[in-house]
C-alpha positions as a printed NumPy array, in Angstrom:
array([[-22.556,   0.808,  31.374],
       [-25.236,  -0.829,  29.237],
       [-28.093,   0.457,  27.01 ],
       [-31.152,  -0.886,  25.937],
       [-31.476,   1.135,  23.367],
       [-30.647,  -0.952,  19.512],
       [-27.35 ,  -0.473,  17.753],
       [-28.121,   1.531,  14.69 ],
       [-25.254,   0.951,  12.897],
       [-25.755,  -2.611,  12.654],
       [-26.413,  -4.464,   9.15 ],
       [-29.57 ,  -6.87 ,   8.533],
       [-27.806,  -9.997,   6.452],
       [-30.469,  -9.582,   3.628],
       [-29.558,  -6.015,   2.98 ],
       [-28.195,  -5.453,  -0.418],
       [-25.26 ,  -3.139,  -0.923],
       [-24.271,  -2.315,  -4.505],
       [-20.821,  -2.001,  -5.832],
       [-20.471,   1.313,  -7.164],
       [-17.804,   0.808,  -9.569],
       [-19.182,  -2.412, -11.132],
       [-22.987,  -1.916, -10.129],
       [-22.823,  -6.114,  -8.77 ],
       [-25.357,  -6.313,  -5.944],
       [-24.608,  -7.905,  -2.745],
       [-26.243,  -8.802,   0.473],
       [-24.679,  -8.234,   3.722],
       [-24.467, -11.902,   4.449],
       [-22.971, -12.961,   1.165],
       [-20.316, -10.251,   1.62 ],
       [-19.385, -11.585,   5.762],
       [-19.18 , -15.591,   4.429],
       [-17.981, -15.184,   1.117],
       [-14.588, -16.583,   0.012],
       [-14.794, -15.12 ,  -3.297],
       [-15.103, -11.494,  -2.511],
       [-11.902,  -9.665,  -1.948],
       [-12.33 ,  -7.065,   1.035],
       [ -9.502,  -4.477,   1.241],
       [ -8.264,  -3.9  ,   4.893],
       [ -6.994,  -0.408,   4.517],
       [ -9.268,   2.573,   3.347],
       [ -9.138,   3.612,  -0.19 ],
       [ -8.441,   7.436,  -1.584],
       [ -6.809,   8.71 ,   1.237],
       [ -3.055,  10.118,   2.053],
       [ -1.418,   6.507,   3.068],
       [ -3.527,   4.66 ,  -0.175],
       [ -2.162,   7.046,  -2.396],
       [  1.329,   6.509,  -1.176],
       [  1.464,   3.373,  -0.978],
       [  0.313,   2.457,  -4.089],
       [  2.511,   5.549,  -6.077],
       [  5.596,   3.53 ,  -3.9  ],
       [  4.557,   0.053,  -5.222],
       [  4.545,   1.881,  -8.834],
       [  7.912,   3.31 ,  -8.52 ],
       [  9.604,   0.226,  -6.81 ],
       [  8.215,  -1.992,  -9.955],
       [  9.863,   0.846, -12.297],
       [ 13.282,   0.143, -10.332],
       [ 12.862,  -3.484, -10.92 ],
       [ 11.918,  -3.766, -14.228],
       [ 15.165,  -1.328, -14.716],
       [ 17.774,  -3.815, -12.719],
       [ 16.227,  -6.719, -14.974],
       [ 16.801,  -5.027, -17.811],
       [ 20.452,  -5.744, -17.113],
       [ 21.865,  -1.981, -18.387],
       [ 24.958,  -0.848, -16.4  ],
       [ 24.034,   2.822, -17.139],
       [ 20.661,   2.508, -16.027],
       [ 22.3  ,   1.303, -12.628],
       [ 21.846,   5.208, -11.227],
       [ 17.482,   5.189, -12.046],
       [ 17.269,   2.209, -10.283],
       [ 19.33 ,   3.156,  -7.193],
       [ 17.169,   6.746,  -7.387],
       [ 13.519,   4.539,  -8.041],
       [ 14.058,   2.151,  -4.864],
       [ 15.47 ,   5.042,  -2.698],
       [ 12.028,   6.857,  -3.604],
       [  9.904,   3.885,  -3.251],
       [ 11.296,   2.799,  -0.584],
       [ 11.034,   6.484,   1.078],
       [  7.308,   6.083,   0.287],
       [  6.824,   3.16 ,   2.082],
       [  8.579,   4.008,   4.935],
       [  6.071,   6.87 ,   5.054],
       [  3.309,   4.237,   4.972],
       [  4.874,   2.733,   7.473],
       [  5.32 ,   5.354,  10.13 ],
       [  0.834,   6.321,   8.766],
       [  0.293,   3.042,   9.933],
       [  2.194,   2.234,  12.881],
       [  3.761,  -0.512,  11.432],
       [  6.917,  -1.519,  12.528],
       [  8.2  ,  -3.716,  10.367],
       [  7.285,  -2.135,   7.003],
       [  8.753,   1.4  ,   9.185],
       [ 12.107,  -0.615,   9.47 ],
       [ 12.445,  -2.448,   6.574],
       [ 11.871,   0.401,   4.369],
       [ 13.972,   2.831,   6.723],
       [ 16.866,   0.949,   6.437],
       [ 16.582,   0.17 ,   2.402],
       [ 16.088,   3.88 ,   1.804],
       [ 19.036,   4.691,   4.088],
       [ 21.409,   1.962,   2.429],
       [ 20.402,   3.471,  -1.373],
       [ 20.786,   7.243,  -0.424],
       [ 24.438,   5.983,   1.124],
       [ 24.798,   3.815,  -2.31 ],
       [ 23.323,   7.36 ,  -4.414],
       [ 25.605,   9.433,  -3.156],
       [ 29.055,   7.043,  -2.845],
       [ 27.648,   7.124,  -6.978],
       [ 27.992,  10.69 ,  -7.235],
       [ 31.39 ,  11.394,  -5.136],
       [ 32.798,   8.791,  -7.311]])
């Protein structure tokens, strides 16, 4: 069924939108064709964002730890990755997305197995 009736909703290219964190000015059609202008895919400030990023925090903790090279700090980074990797299985279940589901699935199972064979030692 079609309507003659306008689409609201639609933007005129020489509308401006303003940034609100920076206060930069853009038009619509600068924003569609630029290159320059980074345009985040996923919404921001909600349930999956926050996870995601808190994950991405915590796995970079766990890394910088294993670089660091320190036998007894072994344990944190087993612990870090198991809850990063938790995290973005999360994500990936929010999202439907298969392969992040999976890959993170399977790392979290493998360092909760690795955890506790470090416990029972």
């Amino acid at each position: 069924m079609t309507t003659d009736t306008p689409n609201t909703t639609e933007l005129d290219p020489t509308d401006v939108i303003t940034n609100e964190a920076t206060g930069t000015e853009y038009t619509v059609a600068e924003l569609e064709n630029s290159n320059r202008i980074i345009k985040s895919v996923t919404p921001k400030y909600t349930a999956d964002w926050y996870l995601k990023w808190a994950g991405s925090i915590i796995v970079l903790f766990a890394v910088a730890i294993r670089s660091a090279g320190v036998p007894e700090l072994m344990i944190w980074d087993m612990f870090l990755s198991w809850i990063g990797a938790a995290m973005w299985a999360i994500v990936g279940f929010m999202w439907k997305d298969r392969a992040i589901l999976l890959l993170n699935s399977v790392l979290a199972i493998m360092l909760f197995s690795g955890l506790i064979a470090e416990f029972f030692k």
